[in-house]
N, C-alpha and C positions, 0 to 999 in steps of 0.2 A: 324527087322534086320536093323541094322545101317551102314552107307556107311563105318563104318571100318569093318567091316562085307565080304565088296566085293571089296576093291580095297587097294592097298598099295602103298606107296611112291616111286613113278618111273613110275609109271601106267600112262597112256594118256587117257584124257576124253572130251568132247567137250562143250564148255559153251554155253548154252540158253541164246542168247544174250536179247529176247524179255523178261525174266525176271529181268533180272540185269541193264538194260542200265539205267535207271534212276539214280541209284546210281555213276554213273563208270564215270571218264575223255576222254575227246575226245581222245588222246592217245591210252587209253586203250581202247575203243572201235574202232579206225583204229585196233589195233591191232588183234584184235577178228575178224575185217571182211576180215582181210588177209586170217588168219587161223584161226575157232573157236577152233581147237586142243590144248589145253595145258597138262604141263608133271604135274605131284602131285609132288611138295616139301614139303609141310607138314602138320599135320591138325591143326585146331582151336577151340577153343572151344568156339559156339555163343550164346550170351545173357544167361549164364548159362544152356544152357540145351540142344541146338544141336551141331552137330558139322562140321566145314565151312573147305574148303580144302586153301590151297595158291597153284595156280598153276603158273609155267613159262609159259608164252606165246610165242608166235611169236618173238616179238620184244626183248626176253631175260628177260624184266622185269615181277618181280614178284605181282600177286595181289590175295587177296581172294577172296572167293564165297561160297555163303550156300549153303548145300548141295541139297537144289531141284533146283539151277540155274545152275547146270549142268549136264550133262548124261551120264551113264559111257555105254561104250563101249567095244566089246568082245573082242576077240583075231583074229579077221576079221576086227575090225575098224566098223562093226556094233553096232547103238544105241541100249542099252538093256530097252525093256523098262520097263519103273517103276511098282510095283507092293505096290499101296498105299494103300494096304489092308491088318492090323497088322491081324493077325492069330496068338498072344501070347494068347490071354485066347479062348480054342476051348473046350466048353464043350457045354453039354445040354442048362443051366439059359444062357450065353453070347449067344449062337446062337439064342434064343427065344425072348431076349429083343432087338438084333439087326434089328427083324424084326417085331417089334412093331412098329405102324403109329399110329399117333395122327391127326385125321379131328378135324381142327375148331367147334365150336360149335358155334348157335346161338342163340336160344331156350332158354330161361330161364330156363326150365325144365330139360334141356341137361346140364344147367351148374351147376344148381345142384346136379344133379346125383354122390354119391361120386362114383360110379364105374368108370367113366366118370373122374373123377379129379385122380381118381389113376391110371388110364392109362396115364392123362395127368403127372402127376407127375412120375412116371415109365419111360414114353421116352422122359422127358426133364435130369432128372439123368441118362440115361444111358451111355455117352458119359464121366459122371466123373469118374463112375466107369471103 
């Protein structure tokens, strides 16, 4: 579920300042330590493939932020928090490779075991698919 999913343009969210401050001007970060509250003006879309909000801050001016450097917040003004666990493919084969672990091998006998290399092959692709 993507944060267009849960919040819309007018919404109040609070920026993680400890992820974003590297990027940001001193400006914009007084601003943020005033109040890390900002209003959503609109989304963005980042490096082709997520997508970053522009929020008003404190000081009126406007700046972006991707979507995990900030936290949205209920309708209390409490932080909701994240739920980074995609549950889009929920069947039997994704539940099963998810909980596939792959121990190190040492053993020359261990490493060639093709059992052993299709395990290891199994939960190094599972994260593609």
């Amino acid at each position: 579920m993507s944060i267009l999913d849960k919040v819309k343009i007018g919404n109040s969210v609070q920026v993680n300042l400890q992820l974003s401050k590297d990027r940001l001007t001193k400006e914009t970060i007084d601003a943020i330590n005033v109040s890390s509250l900002g209003k959503i003006s609109d989304f963005r879309i980042t490096d082709g493939k997520g997508i970053g909000v522009v929020l008003q801050l404190s000081n009126g001016k406007e700046q972006w932020f991707f979507e995990d450097e900030i936290d949205l917040l209920d309708d209390n003004g409490n932080v909701i928090k994240k739920n980074n666990y995609k549950k889009e493919n929920s069947n039997f084969i994704y539940d099963f490779l998810r909980g596939l672990n792959y121990e190190n091998k040492n053993k020359v006998s261990d490493l060639l075991n093709p059992i052993n290399f299709f395990i290891w092959l199994v939960v190094s692709l599972k994260d593609i698919f």
